[in-house]
FIKOLZA-1660 file (N, C-alpha, C; in steps of 0.1 Angstrom, whole numbers, plus 5000, padded with zeros to 4 digits):
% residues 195
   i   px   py   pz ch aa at
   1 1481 5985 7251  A  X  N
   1 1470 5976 7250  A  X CA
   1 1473 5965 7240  A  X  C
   2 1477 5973 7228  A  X  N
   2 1483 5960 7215  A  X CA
   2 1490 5952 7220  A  X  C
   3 1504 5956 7223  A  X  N
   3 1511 5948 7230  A  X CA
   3 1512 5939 7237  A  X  C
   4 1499 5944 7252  A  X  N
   4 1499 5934 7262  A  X CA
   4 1492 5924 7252  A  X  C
   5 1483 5925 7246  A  X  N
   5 1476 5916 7243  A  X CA
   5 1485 5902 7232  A  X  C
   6 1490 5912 7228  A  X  N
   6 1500 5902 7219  A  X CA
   6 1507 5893 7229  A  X  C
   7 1516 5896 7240  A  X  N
   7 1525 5890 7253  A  X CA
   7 1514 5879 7256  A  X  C
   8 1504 5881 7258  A  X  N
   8 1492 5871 7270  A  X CA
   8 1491 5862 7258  A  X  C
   9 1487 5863 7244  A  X  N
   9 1487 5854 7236  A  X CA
   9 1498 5843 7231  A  X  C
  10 1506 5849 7233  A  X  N
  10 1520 5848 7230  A  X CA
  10 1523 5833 7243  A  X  C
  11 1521 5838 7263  A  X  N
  11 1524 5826 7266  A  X CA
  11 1509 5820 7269  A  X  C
  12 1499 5822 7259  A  X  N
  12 1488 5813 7261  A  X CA
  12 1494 5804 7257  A  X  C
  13 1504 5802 7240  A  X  N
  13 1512 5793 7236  A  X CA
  13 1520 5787 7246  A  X  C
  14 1528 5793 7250  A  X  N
  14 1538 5786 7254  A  X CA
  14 1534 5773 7267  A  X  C
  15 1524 5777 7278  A  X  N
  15 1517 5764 7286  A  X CA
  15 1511 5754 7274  A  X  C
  16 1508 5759 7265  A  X  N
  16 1504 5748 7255  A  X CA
  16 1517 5737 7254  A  X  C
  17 1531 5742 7252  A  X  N
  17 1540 5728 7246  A  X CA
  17 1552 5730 7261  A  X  C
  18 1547 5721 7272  A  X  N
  18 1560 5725 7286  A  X CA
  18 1573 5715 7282  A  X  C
  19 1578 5714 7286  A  X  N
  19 1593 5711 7282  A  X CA
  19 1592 5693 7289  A  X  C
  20 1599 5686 7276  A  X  N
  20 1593 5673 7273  A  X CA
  20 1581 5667 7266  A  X  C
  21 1573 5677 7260  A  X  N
  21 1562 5675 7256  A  X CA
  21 1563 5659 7243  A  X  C
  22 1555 5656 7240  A  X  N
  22 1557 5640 7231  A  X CA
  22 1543 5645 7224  A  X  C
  23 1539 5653 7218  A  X  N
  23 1532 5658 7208  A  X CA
  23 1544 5655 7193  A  X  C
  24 1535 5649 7187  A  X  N
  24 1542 5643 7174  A  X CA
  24 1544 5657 7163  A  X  C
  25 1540 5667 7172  A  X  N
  25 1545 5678 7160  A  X CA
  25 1554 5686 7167  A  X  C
  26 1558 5684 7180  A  X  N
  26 1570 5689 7185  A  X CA
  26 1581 5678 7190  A  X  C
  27 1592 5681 7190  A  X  N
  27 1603 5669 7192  A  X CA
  27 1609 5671 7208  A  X  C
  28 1617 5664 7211  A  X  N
  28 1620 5671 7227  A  X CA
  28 1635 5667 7222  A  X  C
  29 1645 5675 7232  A  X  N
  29 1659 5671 7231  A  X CA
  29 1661 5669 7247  A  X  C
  30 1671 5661 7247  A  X  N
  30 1682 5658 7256  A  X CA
  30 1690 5673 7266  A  X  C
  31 1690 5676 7251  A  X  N
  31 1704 5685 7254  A  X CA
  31 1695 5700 7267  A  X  C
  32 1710 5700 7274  A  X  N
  32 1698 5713 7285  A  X CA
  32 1700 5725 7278  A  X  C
  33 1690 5733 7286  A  X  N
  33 1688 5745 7278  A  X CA
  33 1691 5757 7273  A  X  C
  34 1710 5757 7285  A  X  N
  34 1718 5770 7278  A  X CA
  34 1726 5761 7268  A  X  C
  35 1728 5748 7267  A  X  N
  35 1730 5743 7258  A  X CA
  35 1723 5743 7243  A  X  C
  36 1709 5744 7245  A  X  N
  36 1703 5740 7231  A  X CA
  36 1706 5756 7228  A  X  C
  37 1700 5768 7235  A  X  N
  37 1704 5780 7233  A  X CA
  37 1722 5781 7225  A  X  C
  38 1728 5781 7231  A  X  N
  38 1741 5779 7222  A  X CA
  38 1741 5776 7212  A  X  C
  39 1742 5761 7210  A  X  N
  39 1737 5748 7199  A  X CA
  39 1734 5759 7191  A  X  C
  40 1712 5762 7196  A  X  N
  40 1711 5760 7180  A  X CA
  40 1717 5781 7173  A  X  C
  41 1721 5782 7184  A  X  N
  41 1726 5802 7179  A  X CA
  41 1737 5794 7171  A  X  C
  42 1747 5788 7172  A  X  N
  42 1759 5785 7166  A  X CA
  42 1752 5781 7153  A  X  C
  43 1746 5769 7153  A  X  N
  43 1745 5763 7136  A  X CA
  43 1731 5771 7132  A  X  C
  44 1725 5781 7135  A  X  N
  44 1721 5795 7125  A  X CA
  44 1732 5802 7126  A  X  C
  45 1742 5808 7129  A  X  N
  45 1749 5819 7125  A  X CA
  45 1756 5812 7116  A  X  C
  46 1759 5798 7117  A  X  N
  46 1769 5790 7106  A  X CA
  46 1762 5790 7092  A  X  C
  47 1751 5786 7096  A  X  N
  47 1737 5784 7081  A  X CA
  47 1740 5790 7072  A  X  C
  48 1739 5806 7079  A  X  N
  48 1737 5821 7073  A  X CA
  48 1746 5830 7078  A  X  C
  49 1753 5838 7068  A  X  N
  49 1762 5846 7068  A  X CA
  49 1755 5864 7074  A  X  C
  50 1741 5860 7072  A  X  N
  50 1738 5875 7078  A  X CA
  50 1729 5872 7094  A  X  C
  51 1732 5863 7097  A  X  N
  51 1723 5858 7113  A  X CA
  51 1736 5861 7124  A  X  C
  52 1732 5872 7132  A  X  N
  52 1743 5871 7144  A  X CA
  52 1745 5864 7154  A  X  C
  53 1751 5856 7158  A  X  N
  53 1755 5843 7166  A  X CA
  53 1752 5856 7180  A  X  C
  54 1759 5864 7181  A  X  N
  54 1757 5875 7194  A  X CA
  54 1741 5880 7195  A  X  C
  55 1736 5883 7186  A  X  N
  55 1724 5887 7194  A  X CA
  55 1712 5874 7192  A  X  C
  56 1718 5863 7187  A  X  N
  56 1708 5851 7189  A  X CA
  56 1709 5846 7205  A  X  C
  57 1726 5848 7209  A  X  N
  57 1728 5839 7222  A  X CA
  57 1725 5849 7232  A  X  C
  58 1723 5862 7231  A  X  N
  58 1717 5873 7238  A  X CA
  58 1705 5873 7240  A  X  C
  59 1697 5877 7229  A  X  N
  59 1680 5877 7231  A  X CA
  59 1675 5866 7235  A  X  C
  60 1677 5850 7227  A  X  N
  60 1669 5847 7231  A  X CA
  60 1667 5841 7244  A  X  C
  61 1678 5843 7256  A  X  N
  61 1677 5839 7273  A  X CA
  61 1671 5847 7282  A  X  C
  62 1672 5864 7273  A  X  N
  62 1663 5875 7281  A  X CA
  62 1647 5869 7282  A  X  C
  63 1645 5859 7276  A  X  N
  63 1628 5855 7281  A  X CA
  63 1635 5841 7291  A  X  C
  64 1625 5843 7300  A  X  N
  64 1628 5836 7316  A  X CA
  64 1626 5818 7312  A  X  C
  65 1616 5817 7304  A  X  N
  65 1614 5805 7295  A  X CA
  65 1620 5796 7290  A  X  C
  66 1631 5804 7284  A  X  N
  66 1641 5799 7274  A  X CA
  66 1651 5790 7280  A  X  C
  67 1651 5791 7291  A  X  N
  67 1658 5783 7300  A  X CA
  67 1651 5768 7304  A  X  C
  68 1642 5767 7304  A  X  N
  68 1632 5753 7305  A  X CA
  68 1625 5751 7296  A  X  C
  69 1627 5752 7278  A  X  N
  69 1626 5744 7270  A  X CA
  69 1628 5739 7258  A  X  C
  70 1624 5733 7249  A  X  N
  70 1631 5730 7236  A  X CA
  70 1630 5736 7225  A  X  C
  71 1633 5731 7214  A  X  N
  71 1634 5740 7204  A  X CA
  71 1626 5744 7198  A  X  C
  72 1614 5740 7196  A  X  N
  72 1597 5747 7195  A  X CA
  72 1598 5756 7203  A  X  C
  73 1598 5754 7218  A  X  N
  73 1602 5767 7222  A  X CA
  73 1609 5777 7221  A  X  C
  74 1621 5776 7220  A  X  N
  74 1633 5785 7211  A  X CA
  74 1627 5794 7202  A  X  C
  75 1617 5784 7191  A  X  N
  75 1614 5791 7179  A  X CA
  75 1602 5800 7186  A  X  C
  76 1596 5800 7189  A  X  N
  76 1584 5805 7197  A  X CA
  76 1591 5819 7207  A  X  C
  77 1600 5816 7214  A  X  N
  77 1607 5824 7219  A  X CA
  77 1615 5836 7207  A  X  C
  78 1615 5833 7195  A  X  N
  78 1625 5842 7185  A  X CA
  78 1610 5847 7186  A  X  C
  79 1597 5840 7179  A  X  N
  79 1585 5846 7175  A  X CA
  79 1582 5860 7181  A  X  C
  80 1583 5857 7196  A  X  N
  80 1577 5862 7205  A  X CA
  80 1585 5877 7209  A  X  C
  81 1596 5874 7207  A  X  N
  81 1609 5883 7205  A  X CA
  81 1605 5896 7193  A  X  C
  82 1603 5890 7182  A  X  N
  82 1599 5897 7168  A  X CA
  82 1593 5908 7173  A  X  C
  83 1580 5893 7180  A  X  N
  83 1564 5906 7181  A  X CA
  83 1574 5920 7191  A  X  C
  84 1575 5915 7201  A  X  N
  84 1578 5923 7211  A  X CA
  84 1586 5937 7205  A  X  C
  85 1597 5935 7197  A  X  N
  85 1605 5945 7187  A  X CA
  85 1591 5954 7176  A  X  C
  86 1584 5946 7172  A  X  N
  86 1573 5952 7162  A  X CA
  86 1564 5964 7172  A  X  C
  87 1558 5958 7182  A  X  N
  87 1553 5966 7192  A  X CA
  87 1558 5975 7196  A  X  C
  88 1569 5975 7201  A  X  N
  88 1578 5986 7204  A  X CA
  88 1581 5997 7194  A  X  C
  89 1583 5996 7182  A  X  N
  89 1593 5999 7173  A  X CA
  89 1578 6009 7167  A  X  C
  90 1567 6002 7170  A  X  N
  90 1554 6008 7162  A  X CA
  90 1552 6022 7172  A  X  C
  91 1553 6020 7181  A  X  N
  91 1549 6029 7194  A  X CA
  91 1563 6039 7193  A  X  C
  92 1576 6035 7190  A  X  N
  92 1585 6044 7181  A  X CA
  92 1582 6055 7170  A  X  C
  93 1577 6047 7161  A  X  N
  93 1570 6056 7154  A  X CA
  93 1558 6065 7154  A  X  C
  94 1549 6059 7161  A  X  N
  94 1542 6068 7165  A  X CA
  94 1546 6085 7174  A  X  C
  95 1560 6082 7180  A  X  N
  95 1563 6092 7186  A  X CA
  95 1565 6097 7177  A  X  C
  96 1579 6097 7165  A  X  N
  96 1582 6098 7154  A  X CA
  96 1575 6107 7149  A  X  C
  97 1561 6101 7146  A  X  N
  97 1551 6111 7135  A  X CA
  97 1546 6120 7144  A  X  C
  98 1548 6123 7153  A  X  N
  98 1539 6137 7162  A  X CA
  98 1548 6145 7162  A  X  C
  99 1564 6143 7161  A  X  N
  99 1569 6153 7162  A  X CA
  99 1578 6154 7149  A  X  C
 100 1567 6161 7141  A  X  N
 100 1573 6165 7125  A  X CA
 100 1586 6175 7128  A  X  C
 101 1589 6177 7140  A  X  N
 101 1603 6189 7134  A  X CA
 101 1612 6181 7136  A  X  C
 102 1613 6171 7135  A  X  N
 102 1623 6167 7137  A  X CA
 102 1630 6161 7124  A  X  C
 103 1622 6160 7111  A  X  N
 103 1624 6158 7100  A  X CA
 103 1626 6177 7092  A  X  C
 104 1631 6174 7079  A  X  N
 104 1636 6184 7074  A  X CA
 104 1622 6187 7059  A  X  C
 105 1617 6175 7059  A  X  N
 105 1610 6171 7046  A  X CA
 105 1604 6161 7043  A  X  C
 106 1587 6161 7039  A  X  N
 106 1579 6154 7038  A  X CA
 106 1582 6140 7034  A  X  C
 107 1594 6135 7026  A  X  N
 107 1597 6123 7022  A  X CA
 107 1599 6110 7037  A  X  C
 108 1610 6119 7043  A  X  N
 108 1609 6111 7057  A  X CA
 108 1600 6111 7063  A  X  C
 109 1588 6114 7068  A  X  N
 109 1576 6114 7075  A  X CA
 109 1568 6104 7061  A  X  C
 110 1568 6109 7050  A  X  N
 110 1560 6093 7042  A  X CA
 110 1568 6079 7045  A  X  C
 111 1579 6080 7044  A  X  N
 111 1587 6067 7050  A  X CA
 111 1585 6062 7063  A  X  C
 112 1583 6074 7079  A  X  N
 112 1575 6065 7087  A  X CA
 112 1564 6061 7086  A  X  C
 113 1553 6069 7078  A  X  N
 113 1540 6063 7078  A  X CA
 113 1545 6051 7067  A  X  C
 114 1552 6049 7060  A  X  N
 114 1549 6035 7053  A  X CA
 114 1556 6026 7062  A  X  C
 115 1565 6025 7072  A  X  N
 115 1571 6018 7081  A  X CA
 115 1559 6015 7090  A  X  C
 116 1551 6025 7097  A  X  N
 116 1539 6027 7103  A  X CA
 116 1531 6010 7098  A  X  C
 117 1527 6013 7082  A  X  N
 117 1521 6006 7080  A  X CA
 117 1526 5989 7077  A  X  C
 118 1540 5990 7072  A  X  N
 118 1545 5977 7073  A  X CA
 118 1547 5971 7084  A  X  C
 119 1545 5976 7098  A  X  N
 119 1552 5970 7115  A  X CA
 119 1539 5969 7115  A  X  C
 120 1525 5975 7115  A  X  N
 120 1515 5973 7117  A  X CA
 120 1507 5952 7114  A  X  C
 121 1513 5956 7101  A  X  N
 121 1510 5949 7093  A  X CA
 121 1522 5933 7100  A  X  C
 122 1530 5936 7102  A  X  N
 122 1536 5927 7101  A  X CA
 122 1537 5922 7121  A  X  C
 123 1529 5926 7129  A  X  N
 123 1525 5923 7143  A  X CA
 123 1512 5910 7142  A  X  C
 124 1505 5910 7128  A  X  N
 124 1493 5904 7126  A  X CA
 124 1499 5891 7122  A  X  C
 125 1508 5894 7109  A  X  N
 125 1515 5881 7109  A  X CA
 125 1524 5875 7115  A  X  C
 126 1531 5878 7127  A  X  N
 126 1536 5868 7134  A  X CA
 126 1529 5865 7142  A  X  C
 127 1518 5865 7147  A  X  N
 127 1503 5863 7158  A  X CA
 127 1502 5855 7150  A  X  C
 128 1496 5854 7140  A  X  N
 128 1492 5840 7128  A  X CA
 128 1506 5832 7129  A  X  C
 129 1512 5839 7127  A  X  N
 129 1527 5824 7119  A  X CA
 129 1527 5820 7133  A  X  C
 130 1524 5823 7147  A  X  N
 130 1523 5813 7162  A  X CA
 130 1518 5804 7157  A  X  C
 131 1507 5808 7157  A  X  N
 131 1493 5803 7156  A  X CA
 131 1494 5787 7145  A  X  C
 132 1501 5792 7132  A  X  N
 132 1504 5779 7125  A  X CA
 132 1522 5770 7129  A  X  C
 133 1527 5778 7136  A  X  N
 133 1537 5770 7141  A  X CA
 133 1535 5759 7146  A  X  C
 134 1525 5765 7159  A  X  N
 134 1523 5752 7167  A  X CA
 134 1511 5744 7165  A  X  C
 135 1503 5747 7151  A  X  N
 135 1498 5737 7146  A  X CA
 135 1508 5728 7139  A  X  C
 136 1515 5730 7136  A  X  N
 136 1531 5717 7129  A  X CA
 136 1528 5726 7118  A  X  C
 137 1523 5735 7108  A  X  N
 137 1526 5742 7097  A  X CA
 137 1537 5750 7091  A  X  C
 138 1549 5744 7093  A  X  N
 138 1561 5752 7091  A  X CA
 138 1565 5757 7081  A  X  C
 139 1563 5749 7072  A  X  N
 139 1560 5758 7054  A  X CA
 139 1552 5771 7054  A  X  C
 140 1539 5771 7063  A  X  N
 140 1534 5781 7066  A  X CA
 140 1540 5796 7074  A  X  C
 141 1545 5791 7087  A  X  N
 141 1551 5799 7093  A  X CA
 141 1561 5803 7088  A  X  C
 142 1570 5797 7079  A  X  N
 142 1586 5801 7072  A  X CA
 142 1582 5811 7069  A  X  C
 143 1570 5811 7057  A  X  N
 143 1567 5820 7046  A  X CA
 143 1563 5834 7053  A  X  C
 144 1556 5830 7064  A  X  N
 144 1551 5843 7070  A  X CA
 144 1558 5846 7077  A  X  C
 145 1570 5850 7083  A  X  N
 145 1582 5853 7092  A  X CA
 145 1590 5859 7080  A  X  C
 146 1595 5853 7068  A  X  N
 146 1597 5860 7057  A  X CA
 146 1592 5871 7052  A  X  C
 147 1579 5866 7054  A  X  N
 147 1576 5884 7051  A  X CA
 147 1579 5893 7058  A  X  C
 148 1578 5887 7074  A  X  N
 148 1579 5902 7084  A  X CA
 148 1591 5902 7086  A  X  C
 149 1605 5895 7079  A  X  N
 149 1616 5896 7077  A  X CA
 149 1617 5908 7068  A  X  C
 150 1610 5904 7055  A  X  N
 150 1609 5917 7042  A  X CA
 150 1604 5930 7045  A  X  C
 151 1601 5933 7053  A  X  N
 151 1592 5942 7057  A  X CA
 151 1603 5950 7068  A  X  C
 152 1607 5947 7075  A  X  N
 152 1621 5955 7082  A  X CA
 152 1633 5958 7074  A  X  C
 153 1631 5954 7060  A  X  N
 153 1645 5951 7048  A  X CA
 153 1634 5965 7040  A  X  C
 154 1623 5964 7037  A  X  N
 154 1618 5973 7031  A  X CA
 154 1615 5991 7038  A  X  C
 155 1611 5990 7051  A  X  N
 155 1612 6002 7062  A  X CA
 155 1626 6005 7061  A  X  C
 156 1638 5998 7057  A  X  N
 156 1649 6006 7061  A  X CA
 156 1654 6008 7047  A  X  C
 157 1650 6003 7037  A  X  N
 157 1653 6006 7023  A  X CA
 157 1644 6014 7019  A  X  C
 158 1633 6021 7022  A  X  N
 158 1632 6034 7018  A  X CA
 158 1635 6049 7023  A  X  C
 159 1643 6045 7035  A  X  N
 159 1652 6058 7041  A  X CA
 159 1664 6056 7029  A  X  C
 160 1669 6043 7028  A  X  N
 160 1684 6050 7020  A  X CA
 160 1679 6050 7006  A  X  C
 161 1669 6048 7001  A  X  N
 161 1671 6050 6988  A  X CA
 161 1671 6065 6990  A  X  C
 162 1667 6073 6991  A  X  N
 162 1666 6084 6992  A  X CA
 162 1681 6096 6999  A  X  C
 163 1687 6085 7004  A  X  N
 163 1694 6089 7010  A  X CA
 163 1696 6096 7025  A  X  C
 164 1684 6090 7031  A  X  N
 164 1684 6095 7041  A  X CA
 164 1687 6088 7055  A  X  C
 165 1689 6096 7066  A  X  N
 165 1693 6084 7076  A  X CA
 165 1676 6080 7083  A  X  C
 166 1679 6067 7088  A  X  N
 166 1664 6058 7089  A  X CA
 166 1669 6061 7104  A  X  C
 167 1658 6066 7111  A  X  N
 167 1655 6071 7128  A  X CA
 167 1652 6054 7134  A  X  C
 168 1653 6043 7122  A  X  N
 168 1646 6033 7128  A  X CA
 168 1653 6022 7125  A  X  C
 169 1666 6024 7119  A  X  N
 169 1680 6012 7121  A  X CA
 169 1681 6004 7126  A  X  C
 170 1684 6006 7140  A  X  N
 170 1682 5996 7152  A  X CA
 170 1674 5983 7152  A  X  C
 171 1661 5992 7152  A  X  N
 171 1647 5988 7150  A  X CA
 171 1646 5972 7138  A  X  C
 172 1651 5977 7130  A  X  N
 172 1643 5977 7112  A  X CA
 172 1662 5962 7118  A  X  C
 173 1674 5963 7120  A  X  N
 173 1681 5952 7123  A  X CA
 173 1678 5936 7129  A  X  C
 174 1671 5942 7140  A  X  N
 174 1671 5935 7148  A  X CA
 174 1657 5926 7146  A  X  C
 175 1648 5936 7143  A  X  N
 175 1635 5927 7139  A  X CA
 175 1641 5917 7130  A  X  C
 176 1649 5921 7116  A  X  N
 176 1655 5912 7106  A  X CA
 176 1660 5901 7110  A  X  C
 177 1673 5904 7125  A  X  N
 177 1677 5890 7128  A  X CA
 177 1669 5881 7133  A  X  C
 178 1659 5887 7144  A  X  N
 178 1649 5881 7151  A  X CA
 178 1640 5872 7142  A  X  C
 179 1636 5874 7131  A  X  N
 179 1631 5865 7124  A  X CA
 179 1638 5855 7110  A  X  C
 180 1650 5859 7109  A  X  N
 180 1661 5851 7111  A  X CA
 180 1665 5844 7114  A  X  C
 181 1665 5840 7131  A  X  N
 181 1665 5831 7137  A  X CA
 181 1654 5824 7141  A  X  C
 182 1639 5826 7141  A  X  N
 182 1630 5821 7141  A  X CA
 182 1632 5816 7129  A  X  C
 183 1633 5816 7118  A  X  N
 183 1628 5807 7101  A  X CA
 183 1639 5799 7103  A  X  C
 184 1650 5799 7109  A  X  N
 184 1664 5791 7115  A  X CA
 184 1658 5779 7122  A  X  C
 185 1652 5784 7131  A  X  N
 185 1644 5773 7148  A  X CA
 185 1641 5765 7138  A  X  C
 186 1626 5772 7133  A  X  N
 186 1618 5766 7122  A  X CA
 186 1626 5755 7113  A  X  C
 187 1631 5755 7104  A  X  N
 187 1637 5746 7098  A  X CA
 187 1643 5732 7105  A  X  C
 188 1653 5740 7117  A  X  N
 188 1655 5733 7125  A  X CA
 188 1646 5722 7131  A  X  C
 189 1633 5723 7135  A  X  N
 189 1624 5716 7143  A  X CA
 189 1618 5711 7130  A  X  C
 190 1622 5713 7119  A  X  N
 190 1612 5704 7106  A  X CA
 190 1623 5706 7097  A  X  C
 191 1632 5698 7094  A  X  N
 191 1643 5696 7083  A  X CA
 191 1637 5697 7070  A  X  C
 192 1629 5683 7067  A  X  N
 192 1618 5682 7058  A  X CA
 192 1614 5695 7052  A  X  C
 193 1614 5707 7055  A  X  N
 193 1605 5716 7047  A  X CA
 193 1618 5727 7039  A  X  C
 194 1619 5730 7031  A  X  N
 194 1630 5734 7023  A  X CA
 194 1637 5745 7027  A  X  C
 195 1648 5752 7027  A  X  N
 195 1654 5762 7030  A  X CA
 195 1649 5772 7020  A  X  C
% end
């Protein structure tokens, strides 16, 4: 139910900005669209040393979209990507916590419930950081995509402090790149706002 609801919201956005759009807070390019896809995966993976050129030029074509539009879209398409990983990854955990035998010791079961609580948490703010993207707020959105960057950096840094293996690796990576490449888009479609 979270989920869908998040997806429906998600392309209530996207008919909002169709490809060509001349809204002065979005820009249009020339370039077509497995091209801009490439493009802009190459100069994030160049940017940044921890952004994977492979799962940027991967994910972001699996949405049917991404193929008919620009780079607001792109970034919207990483957004959308996040949420989709957060939803999932929550409903992961929830499996996770029902079946306590699968842990040895109360420390890993507080570590999903604090994961619990940071994917929770962090499904709300990329719903918002849309929401101010495509009002032109990109200082806004940076900041809040950073957090739900920190927050997949934090769920998987309290498995190893402890030393333990995190059931939610995958998970807790990929959300990181995904909004990686979104605060990437971001920049990209507003130079102006600071790295």
């Amino acid at each position: 139910m979270l989920e869908s609801s998040f997806l429906c919201l998600f392309f209530l956005f996207l008919i909002t900005i169709p490809l060509g759009t001349s809204c002065s807070t979005l820009r249009t390019t020339t370039t077509t669209p497995h091209d801009i896809i490439d493009q802009t995966c190459e100069k994030c993976a160049n940017q940044s040393t921890i952004l994977s050129y492979t799962l940027c030029s991967t994910s972001l074509p699996a949405i049917p979209v991404s193929h008919s539009t620009n780079l607001q879209g792109l970034g919207l398409i990483a957004m959308e990507l996040a949420l989709e990983n957060v939803t999932n990854t929550l409903a992961t955990i929830e499996k996770l916590l029902l079946d306590t035998t699968s842990f040895d010791d109360n420390f890993a079961l507080g570590c999903l419930t604090d994961c619990l609580e940071l994917y929770s948490d962090a499904a709300w703010t990329i719903v918002e950081s849309i929401e101010v993207f495509l009002s032109g707020k990109y200082e806004v959105s940076r900041t809040w995509m950073s957090e739900v960057m920190e927050a997949a950096s934090t769920c998987q840094g309290g498995f190893v402090e402890k030393g333990e293996v995190s059931p939610l690796t995958e998970e807790n990576y990929n959300l990181f790149q995904l909004c990686g490449i979104a605060l990437c888009i971001i920049h990209l479609s507003n130079p102006e706002v600071p790295s």
